[in-house]
N, C-alpha and C positions, 0 to 999 in steps of 0.2 A: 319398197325403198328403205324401210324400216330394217327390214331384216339383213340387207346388204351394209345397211350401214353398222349394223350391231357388227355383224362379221367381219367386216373392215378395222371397227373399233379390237374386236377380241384379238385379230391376228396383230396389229400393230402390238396389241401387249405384251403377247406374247415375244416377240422378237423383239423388245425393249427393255422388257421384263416387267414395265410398270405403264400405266396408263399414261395417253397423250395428255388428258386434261392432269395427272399429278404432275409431271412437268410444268405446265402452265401456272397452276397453284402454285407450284415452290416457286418461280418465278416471282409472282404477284405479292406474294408472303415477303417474299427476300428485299424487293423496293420498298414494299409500305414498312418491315421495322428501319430499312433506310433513314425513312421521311422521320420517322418517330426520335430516332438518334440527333437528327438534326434539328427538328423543332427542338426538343428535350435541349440543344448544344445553343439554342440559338436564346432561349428564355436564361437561360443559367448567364450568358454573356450580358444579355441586357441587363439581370437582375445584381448582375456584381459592377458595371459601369457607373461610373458618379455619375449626379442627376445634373451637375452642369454639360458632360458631354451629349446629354439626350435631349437638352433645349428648355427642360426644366427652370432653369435661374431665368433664361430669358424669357420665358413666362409669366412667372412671378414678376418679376422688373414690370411686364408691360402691363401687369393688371394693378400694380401698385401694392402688391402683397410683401410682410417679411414671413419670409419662412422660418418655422422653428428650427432650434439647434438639442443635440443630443450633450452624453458630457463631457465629449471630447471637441464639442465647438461645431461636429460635422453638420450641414442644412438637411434635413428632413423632411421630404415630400411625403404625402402617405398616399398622394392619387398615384404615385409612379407605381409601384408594384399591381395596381390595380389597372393602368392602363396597358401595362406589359402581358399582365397577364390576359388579358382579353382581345391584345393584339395578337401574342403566340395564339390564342384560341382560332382564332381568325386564319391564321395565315394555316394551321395543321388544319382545320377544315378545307382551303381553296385548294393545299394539297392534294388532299384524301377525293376529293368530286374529283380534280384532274388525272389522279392515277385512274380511278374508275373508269372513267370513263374511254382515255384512250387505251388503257390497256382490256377493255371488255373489245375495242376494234383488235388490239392485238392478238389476241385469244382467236377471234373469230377468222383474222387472213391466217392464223399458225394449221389451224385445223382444216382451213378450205385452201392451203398452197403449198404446206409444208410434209403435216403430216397425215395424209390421205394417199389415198392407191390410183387416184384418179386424177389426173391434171388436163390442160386447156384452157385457154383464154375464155375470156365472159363472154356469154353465146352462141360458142361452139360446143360441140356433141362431145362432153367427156367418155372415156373411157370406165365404163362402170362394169360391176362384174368382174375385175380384174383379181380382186384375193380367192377366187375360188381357182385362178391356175397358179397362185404363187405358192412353191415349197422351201419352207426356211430349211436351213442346214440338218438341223436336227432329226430331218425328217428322211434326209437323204439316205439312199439302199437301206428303206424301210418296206419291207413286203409287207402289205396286208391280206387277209383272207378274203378272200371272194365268199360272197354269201349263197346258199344256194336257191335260186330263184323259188326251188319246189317247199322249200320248209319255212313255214309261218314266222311271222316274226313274233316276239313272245307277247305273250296279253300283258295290262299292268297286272291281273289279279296275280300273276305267274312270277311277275318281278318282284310285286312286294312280297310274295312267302318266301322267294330267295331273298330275299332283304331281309326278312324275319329270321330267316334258317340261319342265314350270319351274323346276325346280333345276339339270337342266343347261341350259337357256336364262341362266339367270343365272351361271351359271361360266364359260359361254361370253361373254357380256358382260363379266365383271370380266376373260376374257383380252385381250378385244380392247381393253376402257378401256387395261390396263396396254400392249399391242402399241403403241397410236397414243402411248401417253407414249413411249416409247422409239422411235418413228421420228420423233417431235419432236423428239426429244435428238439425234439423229442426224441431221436436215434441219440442225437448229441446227448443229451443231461441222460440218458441210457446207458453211455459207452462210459461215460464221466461217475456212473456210478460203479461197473465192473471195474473200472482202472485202479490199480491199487495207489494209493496217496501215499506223498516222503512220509517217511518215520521221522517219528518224533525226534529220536536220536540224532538221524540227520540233519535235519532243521531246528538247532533249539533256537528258544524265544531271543530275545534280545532284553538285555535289561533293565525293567523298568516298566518293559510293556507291560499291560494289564491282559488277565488271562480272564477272564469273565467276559462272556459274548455278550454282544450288543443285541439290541432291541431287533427284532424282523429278519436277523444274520445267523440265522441259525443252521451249521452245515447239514448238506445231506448226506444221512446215511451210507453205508457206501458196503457191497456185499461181493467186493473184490476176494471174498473168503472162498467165495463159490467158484472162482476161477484159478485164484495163484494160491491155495492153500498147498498143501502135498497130497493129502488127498483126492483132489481135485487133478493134478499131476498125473494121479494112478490111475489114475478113471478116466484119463485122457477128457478132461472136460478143460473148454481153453473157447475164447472170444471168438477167436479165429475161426470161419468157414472149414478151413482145413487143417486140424490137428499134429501136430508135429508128431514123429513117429515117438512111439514108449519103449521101456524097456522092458523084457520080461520078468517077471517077479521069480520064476524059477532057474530062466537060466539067463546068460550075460550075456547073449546073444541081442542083437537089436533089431527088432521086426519093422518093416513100415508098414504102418497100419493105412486102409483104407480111408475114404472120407465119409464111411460110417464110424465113428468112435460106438465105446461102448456105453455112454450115456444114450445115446443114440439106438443102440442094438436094444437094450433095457429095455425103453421108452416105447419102442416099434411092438416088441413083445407085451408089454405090459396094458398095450393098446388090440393086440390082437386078440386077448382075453378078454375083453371086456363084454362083447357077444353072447360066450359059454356065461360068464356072470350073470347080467343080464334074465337068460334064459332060466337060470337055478332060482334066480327071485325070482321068476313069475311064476317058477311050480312052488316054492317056499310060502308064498304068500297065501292061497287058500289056507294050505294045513296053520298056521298061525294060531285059531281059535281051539285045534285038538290037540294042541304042542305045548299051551299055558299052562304052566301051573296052576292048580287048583286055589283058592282061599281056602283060607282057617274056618272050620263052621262057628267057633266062639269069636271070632273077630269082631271087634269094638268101632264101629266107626262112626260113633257117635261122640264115643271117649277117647279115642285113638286120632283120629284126623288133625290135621292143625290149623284148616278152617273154625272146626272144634272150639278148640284149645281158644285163638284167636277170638273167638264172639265170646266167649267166656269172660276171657279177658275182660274186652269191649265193656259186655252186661257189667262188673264189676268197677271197670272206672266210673262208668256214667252213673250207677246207682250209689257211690261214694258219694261224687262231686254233687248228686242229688240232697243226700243225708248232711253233709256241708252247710250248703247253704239254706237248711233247713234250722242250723243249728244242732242236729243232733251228734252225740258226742261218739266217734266212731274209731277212737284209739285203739280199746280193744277186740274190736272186728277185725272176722279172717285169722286167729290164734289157735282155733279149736283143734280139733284132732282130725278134721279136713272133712269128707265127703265120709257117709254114713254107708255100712256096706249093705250087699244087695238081701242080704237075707234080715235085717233090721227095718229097711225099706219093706221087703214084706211083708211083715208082721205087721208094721204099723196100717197096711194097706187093707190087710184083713182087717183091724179093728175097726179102720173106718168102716167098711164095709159092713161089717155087723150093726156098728152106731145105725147107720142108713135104713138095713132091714127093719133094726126095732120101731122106726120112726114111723117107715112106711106103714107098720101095724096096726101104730098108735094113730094114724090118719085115719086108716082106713075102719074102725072101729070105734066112733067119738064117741056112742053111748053106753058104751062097759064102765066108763070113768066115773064119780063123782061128780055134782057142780062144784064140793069142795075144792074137790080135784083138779078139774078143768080151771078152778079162778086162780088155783094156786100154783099152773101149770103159766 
């Protein structure tokens, strides 16, 4: 019963375009700001009405009261607005329970008389079942496919990977819409830079403008050289897919050239070489170590390097800023006649040398000596 009546309910909306019960609601909605308007019209009249037409003064009279007055003389009740107000209260509540209530009966004969597929009097055998033979218009000289009894019907696990399959089919779509925006944008500030810009001459400033560019406005570069120069002319190199025909340089004849140019021709060739190159480096590359140049045998790379040089330096600042802050006084350091050459070095190398032997003798022999000797050693 359940399911007949869902499908009753579905087909009704569809051919209505909106549900039984949104009708009902707007209805119900529509009276109750009704009643709202009126209460709302009916307090406002009270509240602007003098307190003699409401029975007020005759009130006052019978309880023996004077009512205050305001500074125009006008009498002053202060229970009135408080008995108004709690009257409207009253009467927009008896409202509000009366709409409810008869309009929840009206709701209920709308869906069981009106808008149902099934009708009959109370206690006779309605007709039920009836939305599964009714075809709304829209439906009319609609073939549908016959399914074939022999083939399965699909599993869910089989639905949801096509449901997968097209969700990411669509993510992959919205990538690539956004991809082709952004190499448009990029073809664009591309083509914007081959284009050659007005000349200056053409466009001059106006007077007064300022020629100094602004902060983050800085134009782009623009290498329209490479296309509209004259050279660029001869060499048939041009924006364009297809090359306007050139002239020839020898004779004044005019060729149409192909939609290879010779930028083109160059390129192709200079690419086909690269192979035999290629190949000549990789036999080049062993012989490398039998192909070098030899070093110098007197080569300095001790004194010669400018790692060298460099810690030299280094050694030299540091043991300055050492002497410095020692106090000692290093004005005349580093004046001399520079490094001592190497045959001065040697000599003084042998002397040492000899110092050392003699020593080692005099160690090695303590009792040749004096005690004189040895105390005064």
């Amino acid at each position: 019963m359940a399911d007949e009546k869902r499908a009753e309910t579905a087909l009704l909306t569809e051919h209505l375009r909106y549900t039984p019960l949104t009708l009902l609601d707007d209805i119900i909605n529509t009276i109750n700001e009704l009643i709202a308007r009126a209460v709302d019209a009916a307090e406002s009249g009270l509240l602007s009405a003098p307190p003699a037409a409401l029975g007020f003064a005759q009130k006052a009279a019978g309880n023996n009261e004077i009512p205050e007055t305001d500074e125009e003389g006008n009498e002053i009740y202060p229970e009135m607005r408080r008995e108004i107000e709690e009257g409207v209260h009253q009467l927009e509540t008896l409202l509000n329970t009366a709409t409810d209530r008869n309009f929840d009966r009206f709701e209920i004969w709308v869906l069981r008389n009106v808008l149902t597929l099934s009708w009959g009097a109370k206690g006779d055998a309605k007709d039920e079942g009836l939305e599964k033979w009714v075809r709304l218009s829209h439906y009319e000289d609609l073939t549908l496919p016959t399914s074939d009894p022999t083939t399965p019907p699909p599993s869910p696990h089989a639905l949801l990977s096509l449901r997968r399959k097209l969700q990411e089919t669509q993510k992959l779509h919205t990538a690539l819409l956004a991809e082709k925006a952004r190499n448009d944008a990029l073809l664009t500030q591309f083509r914007s830079l081959l284009t050659p810009g007005p000349s200056k001459l053409e466009t001059p400033s106006p007077q007064g403008a300022s020629t100094v560019p602004t902060k983050g406005s800085s134009p782009l570069p623009s290498f329209s050289f490479l296309t509209a120069s004259p050279a660029a002319k001869t060499l048939g190199v041009s924006t364009s897919p297809n090359p306007q025909p050139h002239q020839n340089l020898t004779t004044s004849t005019t060729q149409p050239t192909t939609t290879d140019g010779p930028l083109t021709t160059n390129t192709a060739f200079t690419l086909s070489q690269l192979p035999s190159l290629r190949s000549l480096l990789a036999q080049l590359r062993p012989r490398l170590p039998s192909l070098s140049l030899p070093l110098p045998a007197d080569a300095d790379f001790e004194f010669g390097s400018e790692r060298a040089q460099e810690r030299r330096e280094y050694v030299e600042r540091q043991s300055r800023r050492v002497l410095e802050r020692r106090g000692v006084d290093i004005s005349g350091l580093g004046q001399g006649e520079g490094w001592k050459g190497r045959e001065e070095v040697r000599a003084l190398e042998e002397i040492v040398g000899m110092l050392g032997k003699g020593r080692g003798v005099a160690e090695a022999d303590p009792d040749d000596g004096a005690p004189e000797d040895r105390m005064e050693e």
